[in-house]
N, C-alpha and C positions, 0 to 999 in steps of 0.2 A: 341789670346785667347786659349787658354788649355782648356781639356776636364774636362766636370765637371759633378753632378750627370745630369743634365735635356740636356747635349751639349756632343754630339758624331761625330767625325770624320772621314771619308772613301772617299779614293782620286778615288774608283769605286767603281761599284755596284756588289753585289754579292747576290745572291738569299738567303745565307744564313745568310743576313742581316736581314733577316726577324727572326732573335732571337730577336735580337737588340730592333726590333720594338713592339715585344713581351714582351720584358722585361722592356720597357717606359709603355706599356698598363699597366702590373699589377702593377708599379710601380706608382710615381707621374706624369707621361708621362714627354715628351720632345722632341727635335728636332734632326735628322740625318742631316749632309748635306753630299751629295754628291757629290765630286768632291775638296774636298777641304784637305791636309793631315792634320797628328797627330796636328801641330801646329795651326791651322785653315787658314794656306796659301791656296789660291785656288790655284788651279792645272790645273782645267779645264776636262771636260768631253766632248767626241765626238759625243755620242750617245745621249743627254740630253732630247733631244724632241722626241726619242722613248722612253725613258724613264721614261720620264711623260706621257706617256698614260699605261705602262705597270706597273711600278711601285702600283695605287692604287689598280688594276686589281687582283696585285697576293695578294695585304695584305687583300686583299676581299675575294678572293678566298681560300688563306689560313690560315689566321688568324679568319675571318670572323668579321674583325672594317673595321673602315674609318678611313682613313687619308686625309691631305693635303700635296700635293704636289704640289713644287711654282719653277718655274724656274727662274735664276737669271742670267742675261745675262750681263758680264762687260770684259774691256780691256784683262782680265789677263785669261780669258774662261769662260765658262758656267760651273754651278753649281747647284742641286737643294736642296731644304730643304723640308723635310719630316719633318710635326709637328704629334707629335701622343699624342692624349691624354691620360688622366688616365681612367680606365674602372674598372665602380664597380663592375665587373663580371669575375673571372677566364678567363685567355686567355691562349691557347695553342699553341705551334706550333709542328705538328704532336704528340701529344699526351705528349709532354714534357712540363715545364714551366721553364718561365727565367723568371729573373726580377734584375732591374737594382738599383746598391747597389752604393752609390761614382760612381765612373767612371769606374767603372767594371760590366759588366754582368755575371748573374749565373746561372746555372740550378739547381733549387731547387729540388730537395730530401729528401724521408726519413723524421724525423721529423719537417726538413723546411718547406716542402712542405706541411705534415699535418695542419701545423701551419697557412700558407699562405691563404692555401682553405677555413678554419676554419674563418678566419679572411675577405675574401670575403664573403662567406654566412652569414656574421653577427653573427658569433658564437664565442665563446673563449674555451681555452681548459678545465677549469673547468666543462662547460656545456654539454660536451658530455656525452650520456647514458652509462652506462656502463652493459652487461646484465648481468644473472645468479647471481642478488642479490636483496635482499629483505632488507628492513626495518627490518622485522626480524631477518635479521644478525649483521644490528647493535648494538650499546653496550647504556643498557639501563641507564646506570652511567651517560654516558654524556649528554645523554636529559635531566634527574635531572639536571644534572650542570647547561645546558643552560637555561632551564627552571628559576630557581635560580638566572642567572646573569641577564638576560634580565627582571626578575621584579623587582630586587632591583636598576636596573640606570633605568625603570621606560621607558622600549624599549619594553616591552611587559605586560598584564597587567593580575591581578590574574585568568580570566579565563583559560587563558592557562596552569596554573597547571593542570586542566583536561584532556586536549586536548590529545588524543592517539599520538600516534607516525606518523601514519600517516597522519594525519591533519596537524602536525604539520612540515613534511617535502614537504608537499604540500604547505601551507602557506610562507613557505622558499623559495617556486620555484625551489625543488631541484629534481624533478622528472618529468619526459617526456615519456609520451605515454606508460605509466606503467613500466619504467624504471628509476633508480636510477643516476643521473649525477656523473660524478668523484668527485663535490665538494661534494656532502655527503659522500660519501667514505672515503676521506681525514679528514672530521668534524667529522663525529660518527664514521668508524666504528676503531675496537677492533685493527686492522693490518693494513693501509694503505695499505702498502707496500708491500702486497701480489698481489695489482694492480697494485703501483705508487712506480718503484725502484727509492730510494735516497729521499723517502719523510720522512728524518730524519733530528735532528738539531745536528754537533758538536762542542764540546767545547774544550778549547787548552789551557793551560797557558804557555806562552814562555817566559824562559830569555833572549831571541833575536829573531833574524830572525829565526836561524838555529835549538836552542836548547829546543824542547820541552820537559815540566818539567814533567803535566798529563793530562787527557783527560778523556772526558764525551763522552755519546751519549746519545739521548735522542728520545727515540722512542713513539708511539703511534700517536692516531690521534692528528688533530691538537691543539683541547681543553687541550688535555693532556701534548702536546709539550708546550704551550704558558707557565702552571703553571710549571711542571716540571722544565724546563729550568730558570724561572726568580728564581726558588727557589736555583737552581745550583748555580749560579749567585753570589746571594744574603749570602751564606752562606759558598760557599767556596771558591770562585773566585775574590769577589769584598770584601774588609776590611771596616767594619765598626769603627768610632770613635766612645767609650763610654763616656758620658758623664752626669751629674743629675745635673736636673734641682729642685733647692732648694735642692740639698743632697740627694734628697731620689728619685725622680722617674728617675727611668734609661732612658736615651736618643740614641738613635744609628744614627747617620749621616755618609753614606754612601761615598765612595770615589765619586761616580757617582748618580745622582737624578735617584731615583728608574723608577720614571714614563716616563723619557727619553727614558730609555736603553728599558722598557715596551714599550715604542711607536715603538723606531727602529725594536726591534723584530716582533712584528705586521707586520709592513712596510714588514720586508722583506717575513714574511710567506703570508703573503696576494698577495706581489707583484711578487711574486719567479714563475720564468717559469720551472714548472714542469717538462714539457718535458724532461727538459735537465737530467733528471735521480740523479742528483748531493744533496746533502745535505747542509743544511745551514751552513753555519762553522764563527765560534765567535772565534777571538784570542785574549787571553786577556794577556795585557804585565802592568809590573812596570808602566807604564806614559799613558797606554790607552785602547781601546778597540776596538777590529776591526770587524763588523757583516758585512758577505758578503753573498749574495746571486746570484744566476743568474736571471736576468732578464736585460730587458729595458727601455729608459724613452720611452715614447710614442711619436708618430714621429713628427719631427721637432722640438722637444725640448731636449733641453741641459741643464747645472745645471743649470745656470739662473732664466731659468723657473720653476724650479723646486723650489730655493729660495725667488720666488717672493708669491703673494699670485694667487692662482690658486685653479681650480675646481677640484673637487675629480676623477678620470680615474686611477679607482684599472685597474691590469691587468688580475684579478681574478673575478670577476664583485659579482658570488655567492658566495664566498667564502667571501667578504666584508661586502656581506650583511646580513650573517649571522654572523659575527664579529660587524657588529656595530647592527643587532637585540640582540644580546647577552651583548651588553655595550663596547665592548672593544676598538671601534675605534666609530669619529665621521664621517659624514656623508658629510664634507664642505673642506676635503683637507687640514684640518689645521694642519696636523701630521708633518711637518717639521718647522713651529712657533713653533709647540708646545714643539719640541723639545729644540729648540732655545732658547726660555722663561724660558724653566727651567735651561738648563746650566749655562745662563748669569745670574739666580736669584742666584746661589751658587758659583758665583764668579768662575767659570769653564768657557775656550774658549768656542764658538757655536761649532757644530759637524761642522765635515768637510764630504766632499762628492766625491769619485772619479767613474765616467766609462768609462770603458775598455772596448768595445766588448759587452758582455754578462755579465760582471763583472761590479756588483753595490757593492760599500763598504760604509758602515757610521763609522766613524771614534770619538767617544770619546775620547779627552786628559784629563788629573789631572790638567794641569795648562797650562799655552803659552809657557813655554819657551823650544823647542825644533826648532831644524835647520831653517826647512823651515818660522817658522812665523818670527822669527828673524831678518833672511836677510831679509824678506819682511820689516821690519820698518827698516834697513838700515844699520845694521849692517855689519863691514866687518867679512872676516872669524875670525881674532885674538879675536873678542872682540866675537863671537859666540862661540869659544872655553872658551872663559874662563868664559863666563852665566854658557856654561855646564858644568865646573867645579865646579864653584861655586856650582850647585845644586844638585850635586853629592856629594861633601865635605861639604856643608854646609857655606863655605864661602873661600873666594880666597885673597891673600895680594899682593902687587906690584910684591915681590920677586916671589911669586908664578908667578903672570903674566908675567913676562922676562923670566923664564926657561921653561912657557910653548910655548912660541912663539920666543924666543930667538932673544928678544928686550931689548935694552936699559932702563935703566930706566925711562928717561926722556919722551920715547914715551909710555910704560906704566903708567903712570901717567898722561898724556894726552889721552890716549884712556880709561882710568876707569874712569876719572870726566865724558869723554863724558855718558858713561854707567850710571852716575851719574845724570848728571843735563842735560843731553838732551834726552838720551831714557829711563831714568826712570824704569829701567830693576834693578838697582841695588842700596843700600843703604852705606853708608859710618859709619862707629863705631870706632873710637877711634877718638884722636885729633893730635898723633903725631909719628913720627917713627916707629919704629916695632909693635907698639901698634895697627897702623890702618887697620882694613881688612873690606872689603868689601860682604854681604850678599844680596841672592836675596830676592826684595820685594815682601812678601806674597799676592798672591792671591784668596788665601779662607776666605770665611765667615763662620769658623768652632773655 
């Protein structure tokens, strides 16, 4: 068996195993054995039964936990296993911390380490004080606003038009012991980011990976960021279809459901780990749209869980809940159905989701037909190339499909009916010889 997050390996003991054991406490704990190498072959230890009296001694001594330690006596040598639990309290070892990540231990630093302590004391990084500001620095426009949003979705009720500024950042819980938390910072005031460098959102249009065309930034606090940006969006990035309804009232149906790409944004400014100093950045290309943030899923879960239905665990905890006091999110987790729901109602794929590390992306497409969904329903590469010709060209003919894959006719004409009448990717128009070419089947309801 191989080393995994909770199973570690060491064919001896070394005092400065005691990281090791440090980094399973702040961790989800786990087991060392001793005596046994990288592969979990035993090896055999000489010293075993001094070992197991000295061993809990020093993690006591130094660490200041308990462990167990079990001696295991068989053919091949003695070996013991150290189990250490998880400890809902900072563990040290001489004034340093580690903690165990996959099958690596780390010495957390720096904003790691802020993050880690933060998150044993039951705190998150929104919540800390921040001093030398006042309520009265913040900007008196955005309490109007919030004021405004949170009576009309009916999250807050007309008394609070009255309510001073102060009452009302006390009722948020966004102040401690007569100081002001970074999420009010971030929500009211006038400059974030004279606290909170990279608490900005940018925007990109690319004709590819490489070739960016122009570019937004989009500054202020967050209320400002949320409307600013969907208006970017909306009026110079994302094309609307015109259309009237009875001749006379103008219709505008969006390439992307306005309220989606609204949720996604939400999503990531809510769930975005500040820390990391970085900006939110949206790439928007011909076939999609790509909103990345830094953050995490919350641990032990992967997209699945993310897909499935699940409870609301903002990473931002204040900062959510003055987004859903104010209307803009709800309170049940449903922001990734929600998304969902709307794509699939306008004939557009569901978003897609990738992370990387610290790299969260939600991905909007126009339609399915691009590389990856393709091959997924079983396409080989030939018949992938020539979807994407088609929907590049607007349509594709046999002749065209032999020169681009430089086949025969005979197997062109066997792999278009497939496209045809099994993956239902593409349409057939005419009835006979040069007259027949093939277009993809629309997927919009526009």
């Amino acid at each position: 068996m191989t080393e995994t997050q909770n199973i570690e390996y060491k064919s001896t003991w070394r005092n400065e195993y005691l990281k090791w054991i440090c980094g399973f406490a702040n961790a989800n704990g786990g087991t060392i054995y001793i005596g046994k190498a990288n592969d979990g072959e035993i090896v055999g230890l000489n010293d075993a039964e001094k070992l197991l009296e000295e061993i809990p001694n020093k993690v006591r001594d130094m660490l200041g936990i308990l462990v167990d330690v079990n001696l295991h006596q068989t053919k091949q040598g003695d070996y013991l296993e150290i189990i250490v639990d998880p400890y809902p309290n900072a563990i040290s070892y001489k004034g340093q911390y580690h903690y165990r990540s996959g099958s690596t231990k780390q010495e957390l630093t720096g904003l790691a380490l802020e993050k880690f302590l933060l998150q044993k004391r039951g705190r998150r990084w929104d919540s800390v004080p921040v001093p030398k500001v006042t309520v009265g620095d913040l900007k008196q426009d955005t309490f109007d606003f919030f004021k405004m949003r949170g009576i009309k979705s009916k999250r807050l009720d007309q008394n609070h038009l009255t309510d001073n500024n102060e009452h009302l950042i006390e009722n948020l819980k966004l102040i401690e012991n007569g100081y002001l938390k970074r999420a009010a910072i971030l929500l009211f005031h006038h400059d974030p980011e004279l606290f909170v460098t990279g608490a900005y959102i940018k925007i990109g249009y690319f004709e590819n990976e490489a070739d960016l065309i122009f570019q937004d930034e989009v500054h202020g606090n967050l209320f400002e960021q949320i409307e600013k940006t969907l208006e970017l969006l909306f009026t110079k990035y994302i094309k609307a279809i015109v259309s009237y309804e009875g001749g006379v009232n103008r219709v505008e149906t969006y390439e992307y459901p306005k309220e989606a790409v609204r949720e996604a944004l939400l999503n990531a400014i809510a769930h975005k780990d500040y820390s990391g100093l970085t900006p939110i950045q949206i790439r928007v290309y011909k076939d999609k749209i790509m909103i990345w943030n830094q953050g995490t899923l919350p641990d032990d879960w992967t997209i699945d869980n993310l897909l499935k239905s699940h409870s609301s665990r903002p990473f931002n905890p204040d900062i959510a809940n003055a987004f859903f006091r104010s209307g803009y999110i709800e309170s049940w987790g449903r922001g990734i159905s929600k998304m969902k729901e709307l794509c699939l109602a306008d004939g557009l794929p569901k978003p897609s989701y990738m992370v990387e590390g610290s790299d969260f992306w939600v991905i909007f497409r126009k339609d399915i037909y691009y590389t990856e969904y393709l091959q997924s329903l079983g396409l080989n590469d030939r018949q992938v190339k020539a979807v994407l010709f088609a929907k590049e060209q607007g349509k594709i003919t046999n002749r065209n499909y032999q020169l681009l894959n430089n086949i025969s006719k005979r197997t062109a004409t066997t792999e278009l009916t497939e496209l045809v009448d099994k993956y239902k990717v593409l349409i057939k128009t005419g009835t006979s010889g040069a007259g027949i070419y093939y277009k993809i089947i629309g997927q919009f309801k526009r």
